[in-house]
N, C-alpha and C positions, 0 to 999 in steps of 0.2 A: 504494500500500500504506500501511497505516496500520500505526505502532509502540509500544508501551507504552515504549520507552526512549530513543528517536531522535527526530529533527527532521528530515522530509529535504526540502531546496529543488531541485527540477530542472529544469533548464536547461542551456545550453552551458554556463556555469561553474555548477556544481551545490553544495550546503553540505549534508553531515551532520554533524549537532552531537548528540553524546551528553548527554541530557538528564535525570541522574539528580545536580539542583543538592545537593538533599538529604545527600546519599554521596558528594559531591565527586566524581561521574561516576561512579564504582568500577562496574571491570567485574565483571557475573556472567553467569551462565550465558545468562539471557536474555537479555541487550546484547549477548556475543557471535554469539549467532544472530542476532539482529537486524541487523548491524553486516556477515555474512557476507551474508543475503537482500538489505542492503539492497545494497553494491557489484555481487552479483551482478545485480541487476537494471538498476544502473548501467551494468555495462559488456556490455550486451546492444542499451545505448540508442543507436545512433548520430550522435546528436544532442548527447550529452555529450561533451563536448571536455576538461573538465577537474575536478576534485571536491577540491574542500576540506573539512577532515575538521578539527574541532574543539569545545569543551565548549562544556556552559551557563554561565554567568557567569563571573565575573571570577578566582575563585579559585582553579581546575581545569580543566585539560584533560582528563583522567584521572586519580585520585590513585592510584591503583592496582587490584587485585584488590579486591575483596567482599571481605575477612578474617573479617569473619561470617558467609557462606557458605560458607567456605571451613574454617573451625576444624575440623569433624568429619569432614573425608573423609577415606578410606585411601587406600593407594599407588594401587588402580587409579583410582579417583575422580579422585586427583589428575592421571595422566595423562592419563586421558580428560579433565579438563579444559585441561590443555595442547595434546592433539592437537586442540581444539576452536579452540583460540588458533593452532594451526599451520593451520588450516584455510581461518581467514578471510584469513591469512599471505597465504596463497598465492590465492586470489580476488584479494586486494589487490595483489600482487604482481604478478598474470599480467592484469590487469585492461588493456585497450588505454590509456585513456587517463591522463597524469598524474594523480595524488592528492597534496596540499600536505596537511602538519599544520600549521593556524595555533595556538599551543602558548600557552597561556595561566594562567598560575598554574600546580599542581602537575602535573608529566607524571612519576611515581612509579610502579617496578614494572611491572604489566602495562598502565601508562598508556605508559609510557614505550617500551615494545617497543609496542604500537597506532603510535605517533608513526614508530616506525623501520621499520615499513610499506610506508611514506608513501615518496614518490619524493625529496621533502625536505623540510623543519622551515623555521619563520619560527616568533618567539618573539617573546612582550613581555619588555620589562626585569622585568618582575617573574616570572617566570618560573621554577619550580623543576624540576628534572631528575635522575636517581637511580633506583641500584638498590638498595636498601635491603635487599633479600631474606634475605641471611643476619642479618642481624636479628632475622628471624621464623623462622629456623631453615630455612631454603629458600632455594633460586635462582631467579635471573629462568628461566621455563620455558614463555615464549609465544613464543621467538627472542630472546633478548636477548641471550644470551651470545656466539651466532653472528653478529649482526646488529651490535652494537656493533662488535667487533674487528674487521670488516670496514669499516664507517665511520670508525674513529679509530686502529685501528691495534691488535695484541694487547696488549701494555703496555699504553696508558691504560683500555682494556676491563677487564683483572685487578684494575687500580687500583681502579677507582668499583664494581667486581663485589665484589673481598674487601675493599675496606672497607664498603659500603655508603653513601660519601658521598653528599651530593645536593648540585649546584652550582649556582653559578645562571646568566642568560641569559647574560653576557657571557662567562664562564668555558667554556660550552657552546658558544663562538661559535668562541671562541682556539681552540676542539681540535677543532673543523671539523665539531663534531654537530648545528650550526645553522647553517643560512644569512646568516638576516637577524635580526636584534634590535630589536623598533620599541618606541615610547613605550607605556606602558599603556592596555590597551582599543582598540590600532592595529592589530594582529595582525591579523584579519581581513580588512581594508580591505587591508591591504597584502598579503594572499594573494590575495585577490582581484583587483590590479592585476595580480599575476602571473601569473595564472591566466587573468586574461583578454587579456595577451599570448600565451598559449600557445597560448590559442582560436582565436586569429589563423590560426597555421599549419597545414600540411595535416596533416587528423587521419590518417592513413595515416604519414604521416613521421612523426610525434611517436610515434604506436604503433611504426612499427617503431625509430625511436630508443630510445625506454625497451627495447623488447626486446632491443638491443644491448647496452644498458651493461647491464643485469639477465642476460641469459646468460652474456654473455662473463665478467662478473667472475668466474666461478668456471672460465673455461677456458685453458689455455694461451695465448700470445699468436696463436701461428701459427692456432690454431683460432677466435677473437675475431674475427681480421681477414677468414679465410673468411666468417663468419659474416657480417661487415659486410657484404661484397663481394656476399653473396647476394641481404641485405635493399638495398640500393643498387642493385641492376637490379632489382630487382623492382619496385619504385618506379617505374621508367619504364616498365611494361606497365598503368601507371592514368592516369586523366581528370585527376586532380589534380596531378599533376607536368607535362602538357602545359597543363594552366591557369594553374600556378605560373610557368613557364616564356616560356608566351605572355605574360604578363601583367609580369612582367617586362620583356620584350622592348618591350609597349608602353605603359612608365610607369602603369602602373596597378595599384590593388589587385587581387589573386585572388579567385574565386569558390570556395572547394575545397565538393567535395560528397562526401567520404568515398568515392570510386568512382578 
């Protein structure tokens, strides 16, 4: 597929880089369709293992919403553009195989909820991060508000939400919203080391991992651990768990073939 706003490389370790250098990435309407087609057609692929997701140049990851697309809509406008932001959410979300945000320069607003998507963040030091939203006289409204407080905890979520600060990578690091923190312009290279450890392992088990910790977090403990329990046998009625396992057994790397 070809995109007027995207970049997409696919492979086992796959790169979409939102490509709007000009608007500092800023999503609109079109990137997020774009951005929804393109994962969905990622996680259909079963040859992708793992998807890196970050900006064009050095300045942005996403600096935020289109503000100039955004100046004249009404309240339904406005939601229909967030349920469009909740939509790609969930594509991303439910998608089989990890997604890494390599976060580079501004991750701002609806940059910043894109990033938290993501299975997890790796940043450059130069890195900026925030919801600036009541600012503009609004709130983060693509999952941020949900999405944050679940990652860093409700307190530091109300913090950076009503005051609108934006901090930077290291700051982002300490309060557990990012992973990794690399040298500027490293970001990538080093999601991609990651990423292509992840490739390694059987993609059946990495799917059903993600869909462990993505369910379960929002279930009671007792209900998590069935969960696990389920995805855990189930795993031994595939080809790749008896390859992982032979293969093991005889000092050697695995073959997994997604079966």
């Amino acid at each position: 597929m070809t995109y007027q706003n995207l970049l997409v490389e696919v492979g086992p370790v796959s790169t979409v880089t939102v490509n709007r250098p000009k608007v500092l990435n800023a999503l609109d309407d079109t990137t997020l369709r774009e951005l929804t087609d393109a994962f969905l057609a990622l996680a259909s692929d079963p040859a992708v293992r793992c998807v890196i997701l970050t900006g064009a140049g050095e300045k942005a990851f996403v600096a935020g919403a289109d503000i100039a697309a955004m100046t004249e809509m009404g309240a339904e406008e406005g939601q229909a553009f967030a349920e469009r932001g909740h939509r790609l959410s969930a594509v991303m979300e439910g998608a089989p195989m990890p997604i890494l945000a390599a976060v580079n320069g501004f991750a701002l607003g609806g940059g910043l909820e894109l990033a938290l998507d993501c299975d997890f963040l790796l940043a450059s030091s130069n890195a900026r991060l925030g919801f600036p939203e009541v600012g503009l006289g609004v709130i983060p409204g693509l999952g941020g508000t949900q999405r944050l407080a679940r990652l860093v905890g409700v307190g530091r979520a109300r913090e950076l939400v009503y005051t609108g600060n934006v901090i930077d990578a290291a700051e982002a690091h300490r309060i557990g919203l990012v992973n990794t923190v690399t040298e500027p312009g490293a970001v990538v290279a080093a999601a991609r080391a990651v990423a292509d450890k992840i490739a390694t392992g059987g993609p059946l088990a990495v799917a059903a991992a993600k869909r462990a910790l993505r369910e379960a977090a929002d279930l009671p403990l007792a209900e998590g651990l069935a969960l696990e329990a389920r995805l855990f046998g189930g795993l031994f009625a595939t080809a790749d768990q008896k390859e992982g396992m032979r293969a093991f057994a005889q000092k050697r790397p695995p073959t997994f073939q997604g079966k």
